[in-house]
N, C-alpha and C positions, 0 to 999 in steps of 0.2 A: 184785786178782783178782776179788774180787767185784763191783766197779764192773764190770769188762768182761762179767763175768757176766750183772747186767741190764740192763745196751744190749744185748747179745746175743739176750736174750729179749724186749726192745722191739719191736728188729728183727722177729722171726720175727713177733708177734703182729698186728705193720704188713703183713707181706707175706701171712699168712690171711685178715687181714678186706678185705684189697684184692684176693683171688681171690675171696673170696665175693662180693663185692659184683658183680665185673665179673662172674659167670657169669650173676646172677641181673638185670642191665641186658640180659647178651646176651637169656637167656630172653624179658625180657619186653619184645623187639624183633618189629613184627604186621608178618609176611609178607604180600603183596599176597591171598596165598590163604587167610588168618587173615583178614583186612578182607572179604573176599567172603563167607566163612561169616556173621562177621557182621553181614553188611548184609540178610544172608538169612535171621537169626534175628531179627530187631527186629519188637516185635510195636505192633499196635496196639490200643488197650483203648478201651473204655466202660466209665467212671463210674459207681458206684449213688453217689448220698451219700447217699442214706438209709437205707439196711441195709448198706452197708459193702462192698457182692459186689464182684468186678473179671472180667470175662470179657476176653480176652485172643484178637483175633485174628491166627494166626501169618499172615506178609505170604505167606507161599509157598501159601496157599489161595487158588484163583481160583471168585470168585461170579461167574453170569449179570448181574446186576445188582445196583446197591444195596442192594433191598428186600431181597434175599433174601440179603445179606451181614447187614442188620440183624434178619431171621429168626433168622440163626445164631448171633450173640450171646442175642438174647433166648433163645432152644432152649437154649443151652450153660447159660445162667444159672437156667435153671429147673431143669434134670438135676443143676446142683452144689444144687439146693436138696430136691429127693428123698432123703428120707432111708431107703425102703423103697421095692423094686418088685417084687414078689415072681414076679410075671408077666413080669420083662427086657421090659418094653413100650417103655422110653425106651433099653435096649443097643445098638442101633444108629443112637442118635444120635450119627454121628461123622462128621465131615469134611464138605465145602460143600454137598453132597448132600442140602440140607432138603426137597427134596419126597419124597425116597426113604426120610425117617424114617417108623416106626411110630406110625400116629395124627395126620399132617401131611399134608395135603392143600393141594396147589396147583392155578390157575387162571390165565388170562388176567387181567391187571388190568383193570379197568375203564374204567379212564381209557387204557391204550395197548395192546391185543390182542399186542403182541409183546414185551411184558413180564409175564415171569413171577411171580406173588409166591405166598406163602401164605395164605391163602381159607379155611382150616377147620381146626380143630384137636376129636377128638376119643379120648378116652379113659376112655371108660365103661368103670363095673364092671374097673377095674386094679388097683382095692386099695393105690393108691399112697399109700404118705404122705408127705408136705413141706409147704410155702407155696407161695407166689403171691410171686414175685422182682418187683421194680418195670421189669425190664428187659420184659416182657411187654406194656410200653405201646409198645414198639417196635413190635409186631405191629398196623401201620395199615390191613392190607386186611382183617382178620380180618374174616368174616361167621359165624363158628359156630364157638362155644367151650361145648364138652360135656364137662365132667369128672364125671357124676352118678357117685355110689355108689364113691367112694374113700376117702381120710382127711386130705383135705387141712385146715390149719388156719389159726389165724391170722385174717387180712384180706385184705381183699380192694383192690391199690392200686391209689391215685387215679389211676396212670396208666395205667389202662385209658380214660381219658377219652380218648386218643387213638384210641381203636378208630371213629373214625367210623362206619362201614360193618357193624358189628355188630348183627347181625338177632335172633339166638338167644344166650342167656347160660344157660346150666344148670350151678348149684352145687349140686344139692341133693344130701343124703344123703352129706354131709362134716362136717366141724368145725369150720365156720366159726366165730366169735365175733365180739361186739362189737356197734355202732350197725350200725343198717342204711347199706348199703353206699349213700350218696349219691352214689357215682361213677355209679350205673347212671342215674340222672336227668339226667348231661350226656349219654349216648349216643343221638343225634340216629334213628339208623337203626332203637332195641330195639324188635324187636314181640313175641318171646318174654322171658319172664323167671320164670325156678324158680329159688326158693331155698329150698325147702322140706326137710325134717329135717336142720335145724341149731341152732346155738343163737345166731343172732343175738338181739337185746335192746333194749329202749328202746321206743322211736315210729318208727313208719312215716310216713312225711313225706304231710304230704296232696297234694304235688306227684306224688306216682305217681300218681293217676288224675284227676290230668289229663294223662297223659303216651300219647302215639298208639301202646295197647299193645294186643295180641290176646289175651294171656295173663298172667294173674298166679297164681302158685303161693307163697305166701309162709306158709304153712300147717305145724303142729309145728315153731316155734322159740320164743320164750322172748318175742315183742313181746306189750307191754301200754301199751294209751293208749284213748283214747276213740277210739270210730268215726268216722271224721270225716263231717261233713254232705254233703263235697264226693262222695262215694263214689259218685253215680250220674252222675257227668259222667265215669266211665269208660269209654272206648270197646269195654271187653273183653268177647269172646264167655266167656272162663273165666273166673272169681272164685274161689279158693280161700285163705281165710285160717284153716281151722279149724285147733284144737288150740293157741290161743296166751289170750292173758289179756286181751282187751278188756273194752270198758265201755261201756255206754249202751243203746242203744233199735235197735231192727231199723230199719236206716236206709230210709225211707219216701222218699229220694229213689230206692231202686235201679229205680224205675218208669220215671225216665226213661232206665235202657239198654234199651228194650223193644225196639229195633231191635237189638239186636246181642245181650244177653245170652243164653247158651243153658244154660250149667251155673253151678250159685251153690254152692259150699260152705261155710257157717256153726256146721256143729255144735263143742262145746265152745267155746264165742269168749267165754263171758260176758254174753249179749245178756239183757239184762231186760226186758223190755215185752210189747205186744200185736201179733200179727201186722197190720201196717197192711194197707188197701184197696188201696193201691199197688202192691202185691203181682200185683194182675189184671192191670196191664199189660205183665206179663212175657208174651206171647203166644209168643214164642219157646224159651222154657224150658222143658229137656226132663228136668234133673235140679235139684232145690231141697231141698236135707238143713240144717236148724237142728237137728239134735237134741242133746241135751245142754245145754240152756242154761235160763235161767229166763223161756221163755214160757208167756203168760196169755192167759185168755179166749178165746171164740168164734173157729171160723174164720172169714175174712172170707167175703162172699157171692160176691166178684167173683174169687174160684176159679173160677168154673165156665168164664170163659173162658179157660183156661188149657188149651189144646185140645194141644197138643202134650208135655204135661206127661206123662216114663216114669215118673219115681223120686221118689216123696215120702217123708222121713222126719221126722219130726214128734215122734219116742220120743223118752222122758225130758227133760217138758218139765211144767207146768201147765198144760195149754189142757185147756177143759171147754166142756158143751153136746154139741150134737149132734152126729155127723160127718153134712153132709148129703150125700142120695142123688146129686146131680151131681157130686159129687165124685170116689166113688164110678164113677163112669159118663163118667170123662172118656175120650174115647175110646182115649187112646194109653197108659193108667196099666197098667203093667205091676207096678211094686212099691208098695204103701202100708204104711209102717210107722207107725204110733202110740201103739206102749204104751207103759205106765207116764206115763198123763196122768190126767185126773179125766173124760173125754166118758163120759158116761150115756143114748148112746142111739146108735145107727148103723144105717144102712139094709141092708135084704139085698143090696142091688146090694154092698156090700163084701167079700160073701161069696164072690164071683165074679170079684174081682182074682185073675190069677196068683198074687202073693205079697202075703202080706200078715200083720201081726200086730198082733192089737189087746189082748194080753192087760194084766193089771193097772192096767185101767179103771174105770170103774165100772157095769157093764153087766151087766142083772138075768140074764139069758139066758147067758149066754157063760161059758166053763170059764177060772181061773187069773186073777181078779177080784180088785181091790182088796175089804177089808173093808164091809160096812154102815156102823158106825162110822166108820171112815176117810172114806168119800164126803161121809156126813150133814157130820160137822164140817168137811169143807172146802166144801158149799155151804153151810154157815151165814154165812159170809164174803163177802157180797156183793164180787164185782169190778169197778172202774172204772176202764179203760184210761187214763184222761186222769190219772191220779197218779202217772203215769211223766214224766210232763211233756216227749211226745216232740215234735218240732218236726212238724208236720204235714208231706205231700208238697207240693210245687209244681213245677213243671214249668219249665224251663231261661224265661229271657226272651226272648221273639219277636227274629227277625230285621228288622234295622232297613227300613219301607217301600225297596224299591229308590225311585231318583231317580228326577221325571217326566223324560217325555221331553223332549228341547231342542223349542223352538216352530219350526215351520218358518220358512223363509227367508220376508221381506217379499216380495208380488208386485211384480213390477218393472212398469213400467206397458205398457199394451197397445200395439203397435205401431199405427202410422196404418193404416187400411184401405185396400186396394186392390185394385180391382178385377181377378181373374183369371180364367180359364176354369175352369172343373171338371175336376180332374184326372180320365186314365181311373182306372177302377176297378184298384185295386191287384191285384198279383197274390201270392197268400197261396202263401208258403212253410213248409209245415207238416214241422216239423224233428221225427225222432224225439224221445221224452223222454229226457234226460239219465239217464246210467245215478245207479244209487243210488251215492253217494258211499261206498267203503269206510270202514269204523269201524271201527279198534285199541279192540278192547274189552281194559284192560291186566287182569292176571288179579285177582278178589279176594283182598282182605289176607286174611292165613292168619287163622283163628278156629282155636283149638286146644282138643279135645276132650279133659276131664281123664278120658280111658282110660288105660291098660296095652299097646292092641296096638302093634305095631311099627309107625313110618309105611313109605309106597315108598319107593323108593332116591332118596338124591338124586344128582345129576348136574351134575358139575363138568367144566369142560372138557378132560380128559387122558382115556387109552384107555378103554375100554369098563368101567369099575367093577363088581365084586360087587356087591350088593343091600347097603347101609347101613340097618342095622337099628338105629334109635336107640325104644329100649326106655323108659319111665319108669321110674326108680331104683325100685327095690326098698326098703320102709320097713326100719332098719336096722334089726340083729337085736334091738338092747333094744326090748320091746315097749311104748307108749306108751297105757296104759290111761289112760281119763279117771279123775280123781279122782271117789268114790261122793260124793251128794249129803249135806249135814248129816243127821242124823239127826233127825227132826222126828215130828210125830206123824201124820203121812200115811205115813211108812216104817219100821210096827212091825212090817209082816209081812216076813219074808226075800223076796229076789227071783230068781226064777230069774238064770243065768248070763247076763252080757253080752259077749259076743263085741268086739273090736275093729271100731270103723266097717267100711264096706265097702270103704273104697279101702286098707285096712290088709291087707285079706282075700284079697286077689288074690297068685296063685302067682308068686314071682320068673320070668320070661320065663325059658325054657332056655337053656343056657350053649350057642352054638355054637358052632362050631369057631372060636376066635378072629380075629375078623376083621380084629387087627393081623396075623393071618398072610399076609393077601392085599395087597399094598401097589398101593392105586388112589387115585383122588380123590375127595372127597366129593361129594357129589351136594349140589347148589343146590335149593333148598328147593320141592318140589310138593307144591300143596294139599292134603295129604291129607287133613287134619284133617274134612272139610267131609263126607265121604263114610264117615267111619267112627259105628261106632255104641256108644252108650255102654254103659259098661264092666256086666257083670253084678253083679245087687244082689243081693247074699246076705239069708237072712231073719234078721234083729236080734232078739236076745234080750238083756234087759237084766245087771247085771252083781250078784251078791252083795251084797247091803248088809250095814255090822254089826249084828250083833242086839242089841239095848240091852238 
């Protein structure tokens, strides 16, 4: 009985798992309308292998064309790398519609007018924070990438080298780290380049100037190395590299950008030495601030021709001697600052600058003076520029003689003579003069003036755009006070208060009505730079020292 018992229970337990099994074959039998669903889910992807991302394009999205298929990964890949946006500036990054995103600007390509790609990417002051995804090297038409005044951190990737066509690059005023970004040195097209209040680090490669720039802002980050000598074979109308930790001698080749240099900012850099002669052949320069560093001795004489010069700052430095009267009397000098140096004498024409501050000098006459004491023992110290051991100026190597000319053809020899009659006298057809040949004059390379105001709008080719107000970042709210000098015996007396530089001092641009509100194209870059005028120079007061 109990035998038939468990065949009985054999049985049953053969005939359950043989309805389960067949229910779950029928199940997972794919209906012609299962196989269609999924042929219509199967996505296609792009690879990061070096940060591990996967962007994921579903097949049932239809792009205009390629470009702009690989716009919308690189887009997707950046948005999954945002990790705050407090402003929804990137919310309606969704679906093939990449011109229609917030802060994405499209264009005709360059190469085929009837294809569309993306041309401009900007999103200032959005307070975003994330990284820089390596997919963003897919962005090959990019001409203008403006992220100032966000939180972005990280690095910056190597595959932006593909950005050929990249004119404008603005990082500044994020949290960048690391070596300076050597990817910006492959970009064949850069004429702008800011990367100013961040905390990059290390050497600045001396292959940036020699590199065909109008701009360099690389000013408050964390680089320290020596000045490189190569520094005047840069093409740039701006120089700004204050607030970082250099080393050596006021480079005496900056003479030979005389043709182009128009604004130089040097203060806190670390410079030691004497202001070189080289100096005069900045004819062009309209702003020249070294303050804050360890210069010496005399001005040079060949100031005076420095006829276009608005803004000299010269404060919290060791130059001594005289301020002379041409200097004084340059015709365009709207600001002169110089205090807290050792000059012991200056002309009344200084007294008749707009602005100006010559306090704790050493000057018998004048209120808020260095000590007697003080002065005496620092001219007891004879100065000689030449123990700085700075490489003298010299000026670029001449262009090599053009080639003479080829010698003309051998004369061939003179025909046999024969005798003909005189021809009649010819009859002169006097032909109007040829009109002047038109001349595509192409416009000048942009020179970018280190202001604050907003450029004109630029203009990209889609409807009629807002005005694009691309603003200079605003210095970030930790305030970036130079460190006070050693405490020596030239600084026993307290000093009055020192304000932050001038380009610190300037009001953050007002917040307009955000102009991710208006969705248009960027505007392509007009000269604006060339017509604006440099930024107002507040009057410089030095900063507290401690009292020993």
């Amino acid at each position: 009985m109990r035998g038939n018992s468990g065949l009985l229970l054999d049985v049953l337990l053969l005939l359950f798992f043989t309805s389960v099994f067949t229910s779950v074959v029928a199940e997972s039998e794919l209906t012609e309308a299962d196989a269609k669903f999924i042929r219509q889910r199967q996505l296609l992807s792009y690879d990061d292998c070096d940060r591990g991302a996967r962007v994921d394009v579903d097949a049932s999205l239809v792009f205009p064309n390629k470009r702009l298929r690989s716009a919308y990964i690189a887009l997707q890949a950046w948005k999954r790398a945002i990790l705050s946006d407090p402003f929804s500036i990137t919310s309606d990054w969704v679906g093939s519609r990449v011109c229609d995103y917030t802060g994405v600007f499209c264009s005709d390509s360059l190469h085929d007018s009837n294809v569309t790609v993306v041309s401009g990417i900007d999103i200032n002051s959005g307070d975003i924070a994330g990284y820089l995804p390596e997919e963003l090297g897919l962005l090959e038409d990019l001409a203008l990438f403006h992220i100032n005044s966000n939180r972005f951190c990280g690095t910056v990737p190597n595959t932006f080298e593909g950005m050929k066509l990249l004119y404008e690059l603005d990082l500044s005023n994020n949290r960048f780290v690391g070596k300076f970004p050597e990817v910006v040195l492959r970009l064949p097209s850069l004429r702008f380049l800011d990367l100013r209040f961040n905390e990059f680090e290390g050497r600045v490669p001396k292959q940036l100037f020699h590199k065909n720039l109008d701009a360099i802002f690389i000013n408050n980050n964390r680089f320290s190395f020596q000045i490189p000598d190569n520094l005047g074979a840069s093409p740039v109308s701006v120089l700004v590299i204050a607030g970082n930790k250099f080393q050596g001698c006021f480079p005496a080749t900056l003479g030979n950008m005389s043709e182009t240099l128009v604004q130089v900012i040097f203060s806190n850099s670390g410079i030691r030495s004497c202001i070189p002669e080289s100096i005069g052949k900045l004819k062009e320069l309209t702003v020249l601030d070294v303050s804050n560093n360890q210069l010496m001795g005399p001005l040079p004489e060949s100031i005076r021709g420095m006829t276009n010069l608005e803004q000299l700052n010269l404060a919290h430095n060791m130059l001594s001697g005289k301020i002379p009267e041409f200097i004084c009397s340059l015709p365009s000098l709207k600001n002169f600052t110089f205090s807290n140096n050792f000059f012991d004498d200056e002309s009344s024409e200084c007294l008749k600058v707009p602005t100006f501050n010559d306090q704790r000098n050493c000057f018998k006459e004048r209120p808020v003076q260095r000590s007697q004491k003080q002065c005496k023992m620092f001219y007891s110290h004879p100065m000689d520029c030449n123990r700085f051991g700075c490489l003298p100026f010299f000026s670029p190597p001449p262009l090599p003689p053009p080639p003479p000319p080829p010698p003309p053809p051998s004369p061939s020899p003179p025909p046999p003579l024969v005798y003909s009659p005189p021809p009649p006298p010819p009859y002169i057809y006097s032909s109007p003069p040829p009109p002047s040949p038109m001349v595509y004059s192409s416009p000048p390379p942009p020179p970018y003036v280190y202001s604050s105001p907003p450029p004109p709008p630029y203009v990209y080719s889609s409807p009629p755009p807002p005005p694009y107000v691309y603003s200079s970042p605003p210095p970030p709210a930790t305030i970036h006070s130079s460190p006070p000098p050693p405490v020596s015996w030239w600084h026993q007396q307290p000093s009055p208060p020192h304000p932050e530089p001038w380009w610190h001092q300037q009001p953050s641009p007002p917040h307009p009505v955000p102009w991710w509100r208006h969705q248009s194209s960027p505007p392509h870059p007009v000269p604006w730079w060339r017509h604006q005028s440099s930024p107002p120079y507040p009057k410089y007061s030095p900063p507290p020292l401690p009292s020993v």
